[in-house]
C-alpha positions, 0 to 999 in steps of 0.5 A, a space after each residue: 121742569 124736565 129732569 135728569 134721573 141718576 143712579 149710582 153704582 157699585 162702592 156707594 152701598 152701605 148697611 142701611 139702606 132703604 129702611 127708612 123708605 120701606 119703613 115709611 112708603 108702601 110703593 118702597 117696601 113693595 118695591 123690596 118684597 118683589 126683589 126678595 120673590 125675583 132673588 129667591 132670598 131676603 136682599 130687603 134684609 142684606 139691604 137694612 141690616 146687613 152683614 157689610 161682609 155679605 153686602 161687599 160681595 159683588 153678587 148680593 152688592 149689584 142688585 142690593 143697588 137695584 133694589 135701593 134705588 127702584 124703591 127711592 125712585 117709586 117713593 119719589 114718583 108716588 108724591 110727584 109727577 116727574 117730568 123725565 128728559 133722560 136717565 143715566 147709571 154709573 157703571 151698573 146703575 144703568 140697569 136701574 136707569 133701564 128699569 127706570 125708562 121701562 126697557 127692563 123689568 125690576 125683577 130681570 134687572 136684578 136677577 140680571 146683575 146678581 149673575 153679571 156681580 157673580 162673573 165679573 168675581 169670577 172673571 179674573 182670579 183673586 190677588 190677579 187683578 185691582 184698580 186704582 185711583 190716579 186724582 189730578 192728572 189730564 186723560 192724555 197722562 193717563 193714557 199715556 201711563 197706561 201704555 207704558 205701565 202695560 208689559 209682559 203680558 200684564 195690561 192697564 187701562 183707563 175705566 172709570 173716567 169719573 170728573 175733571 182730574 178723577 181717573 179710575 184705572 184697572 188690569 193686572 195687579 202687577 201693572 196698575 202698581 207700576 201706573 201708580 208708581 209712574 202716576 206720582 212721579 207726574 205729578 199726580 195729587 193722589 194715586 192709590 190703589 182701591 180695595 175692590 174685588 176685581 179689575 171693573 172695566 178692563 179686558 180681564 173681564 172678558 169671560 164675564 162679558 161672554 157669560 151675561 151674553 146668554 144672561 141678557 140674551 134670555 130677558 125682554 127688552 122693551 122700548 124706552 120711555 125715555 132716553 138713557 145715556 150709555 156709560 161706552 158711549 156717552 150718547 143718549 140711546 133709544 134704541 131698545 135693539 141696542 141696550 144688549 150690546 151697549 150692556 155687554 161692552 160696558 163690561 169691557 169698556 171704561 165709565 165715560 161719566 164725565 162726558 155722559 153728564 156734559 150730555 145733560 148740560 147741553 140739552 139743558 138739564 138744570 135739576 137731576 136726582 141721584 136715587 139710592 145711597 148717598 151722593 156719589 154722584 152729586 159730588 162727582 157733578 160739583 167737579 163737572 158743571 156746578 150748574 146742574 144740582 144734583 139732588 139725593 133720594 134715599 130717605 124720608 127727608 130726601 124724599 120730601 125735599 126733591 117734592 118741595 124743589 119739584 113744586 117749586 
């Protein structure tokens, strides 16, 4: 059965997670003794015990994911042949999915998103920039009020485009308010300003584009084992040349998330599993195409439920 290799990004953390991995699979608890060596300090120890406090922070957060999930993944695989079509990564989960075809290495993956978590803090001053989520309304709509929300120099754009009527916005804080306020007035079912640290996939995060440059510029790329879909273009990519520039943009760039999962429906993806830390994208799967079961890895019962659906 071929499958579908997920993993989810920023915001699905949580103190916690990868214990009970660490706990019970030598190939997870392996897996977080070589991001503390890469890290040069215990992220295994932010990962189980926290504080929240230190895990929110973008820096430790970014390769605090990549931990988690290179471990579910490496727990999964030490009890089943997987049979990989394609992986994806929301946002900066494709670094993990990266890791995951081979074109990266665990260790410069982290070290890699520990320093792009760090510039994308610093790109945008604090209280400059947010996000916010506009639930309910078509992408023309929202285009359409992100056009007007932009004036006087403050801009607001599409970032996340997330599921059917599930729509992230960022830019200037000034902006983004008047796209909600505008949002409403349209008949949005939601629209709400998110608690996030900085305008995630916006033109603000320019200065941090510029810096993972050199970032990126200084790890080796090798060729993939298997194709992963890009979050800027929402195309499957096997072109080792490409994953630097396609990594770069993506900072810049919106999240195509719903079109990168319509890619697995037409390839004739049935089965995907999300690794890492709860069900972020499973639930944003349900809103996409009810046809395609998206099974969480994070845990010892998770663990042993994908190797029972595998088998069968």
């Amino acid at each position: 059965m071929k499958i579908a290799l997920l993993f989810p990004g920023q915001g699905s953390q949580r103190v916690g997670m990868g214990a009970d991995l660490a706990k019970n699979f030598t190939v997870a608890k392996r897996a977080f003794e070589e991001a503390d060596d890469a890290l040069g300090f215990a992220i295994s120890r932010l990962c189980f015990d926290g504080p929240e406090d230190d895990l929110r922070l973008t820096a430790n957060t970014q390769p605090a994911l990549v931990a988690v999930a290179i471990a579910a993944l490496r727990a999964l695989q030490a009890e089943a042949p997987l049979d990989v079509a394609v992986a994806a990564g929301h946002s900066l989960g494709e670094y993990s999915a990266l890791v995951a075809a081979g074109s990266l290495t665990f260790a410069d993956a982290l070290r890699a998103v520990r320093e792009r978590g760090r510039l994308m803090q610093e790109a945008c001053p604090a209280g400059e920039g947010t996000m916010a989520a506009l639930i309910g309304l078509e992408p023309a709509v929202v285009d359409a009020i992100c056009r007007e929300a932009s004036a006087d120099g403050r801009i607001v754009v599409p970032a996340n485009l997330n599921a059917p009527g599930q729509i992230v916005v960022a830019g200037h804080t000034a902006a983004v308010r008047r796209a909600v306020a505008m949002a409403k007035e349209r008949g949005s079912a939601m629209a709400v300003e998110l608690k996030v640290s900085a305008p995630f996939h916006s033109p603000l995060m320019a200065p941090a584009r510029a810096g993972m440059g050199n970032v990126l510029a200084a790890i080796k790329v090798a060729p993939l084992n298997f194709g992963v879909i890009a979050n800027v273009t929402a195309e499957i990519n096997l072109d080792s040349d490409r994953v630097r520039p396609l990594l770069l943009e993506q900072i810049t760039a919106p999240v195509r998330w719903e079109e990168s999962m319509q890619v697995l429906a037409r390839i004739g993806i049935a089965e995907t599993f999300e690794f890492g830390c709860g069900k972020v994208l499973g639930g944003l799967m349900r809103r996409i195409d009810r046809n395609i079961k998206v099974r969480a890895v994070e845990d010892v019962a998770s663990v042993r439920a994908a190797v029972a659906a595998l088998a069968a």
